[in-house]
C-alpha positions, 0 to 999 in steps of 0.5 A: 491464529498466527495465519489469521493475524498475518492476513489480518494485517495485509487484508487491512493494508490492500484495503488502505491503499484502495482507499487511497487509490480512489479517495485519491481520484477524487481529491486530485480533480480539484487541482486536475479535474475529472478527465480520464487522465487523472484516473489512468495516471492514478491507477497506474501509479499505484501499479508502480507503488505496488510493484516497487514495494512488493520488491523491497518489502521482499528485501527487507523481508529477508534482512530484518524478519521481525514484525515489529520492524514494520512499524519503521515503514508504517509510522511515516506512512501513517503519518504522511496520509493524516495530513495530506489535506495539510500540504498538499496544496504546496506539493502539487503546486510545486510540481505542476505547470503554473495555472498562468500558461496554456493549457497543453496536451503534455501538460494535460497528461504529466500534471496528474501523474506529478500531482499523484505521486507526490501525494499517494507514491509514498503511502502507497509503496511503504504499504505495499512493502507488508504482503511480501514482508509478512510472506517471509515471516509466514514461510514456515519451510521451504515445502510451504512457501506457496501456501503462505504466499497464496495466503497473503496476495489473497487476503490483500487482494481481498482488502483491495476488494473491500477498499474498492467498495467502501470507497465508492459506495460509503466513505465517499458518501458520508465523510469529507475528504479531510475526514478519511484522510485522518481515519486512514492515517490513523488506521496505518498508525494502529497497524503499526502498533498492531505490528509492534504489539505481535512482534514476539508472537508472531516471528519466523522460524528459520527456513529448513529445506524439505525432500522434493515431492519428486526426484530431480531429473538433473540429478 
């Protein structure tokens, strides 16, 4: 049971960043249009929010393994999403070229990454941050440390899968943009609750070293 909720509670982060990745795609042509560069800054925007939050989730992991402690990270998160459709006017016209001048083949190319990441960087790095973090708690010794994390990046992985689709072929269809933003703000604030909620049952136990299946040969 504890394996489940683990993966539970990645599963539905990997599906909340998709969700972003893609709802996003669409909320940004309104300041950027539809041009491929929207779509290649966007995706490789969540790679680097990914990445980023893979290594200090990791960290952070090591330093705090309670569950509970993700609510820090959740909570803004959560928050931050419900109300994009709120200040993300401001935000994007901060950073991008004035309207006024010319459009350029620079401008076309830095004005969406700029637009992305001060809207989705933030959301997008502090949910990536839960795989790695719920990787330490799951580790029940150092023998299954690749069983726990196979585990995890699959059940995150597969909410990614299930972002993917139920963006494109049901939210995307049926709710306006203002809408899903607020669900998935929301929904990060249940899964920080969730987290509170499961910080006494779910907690790790301290790493033990186990004898090597095989004799070292440096040994």
């Amino acid at each position: 049971m504890q394996s489940f909720a683990a993966a539970t509670i990645v599963f539905t982060g990997g599906f909340i960043i998709m969700v972003l990745e893609i709802v996003g795609t669409r909320f940004l042509a309104k300041y950027f249009g539809t041009s491929y560069y929207v779509w290649v800054n966007q995706i490789g925007l969540v790679m680097v929010a990914l990445a980023v939050g893979y290594y200090v989730g990791g960290i952070l992991g090591d330093r705090w393994r309670r569950l509970g402690w993700l609510a820090v990270l959740l909570v803004p998160a959560g928050i931050f999403t419900f109300y994009i459709p709120n200040f993300a006017d401001q935000l994007i016209n901060f950073v991008r070229t004035p309207v006024t001048e010319p459009p350029t083949p620079l401008r076309d190319t830095l004005d969406p990454v700029m637009g992305s990441a001060v809207i989705f960087l933030l959301p997008c790095v502090l949910l990536a941050m839960l795989s790695p973090y719920v990787t330490q708690i799951c580790a029940r010794n150092l023998a299954h440390v690749g069983r726990a994390s196979g585990l995890i990046f699959a059940a995150s992985t597969a909410g990614s899968i299930a972002g993917v689709f139920v963006s494109g072929y049901f939210l995307l269809q049926t709710a306006t943009l203002t809408v899903i933003f607020h669900v998935t703000g929301c929904a990060i604030l249940v899964l920080a609750a969730a987290c509170v909620a499961l910080n006494s049952w779910l907690r790790p136990p301290e790493l033990t070293p186990t004898t090597p299946p095989f004799p070292d040969p440096y040994d």
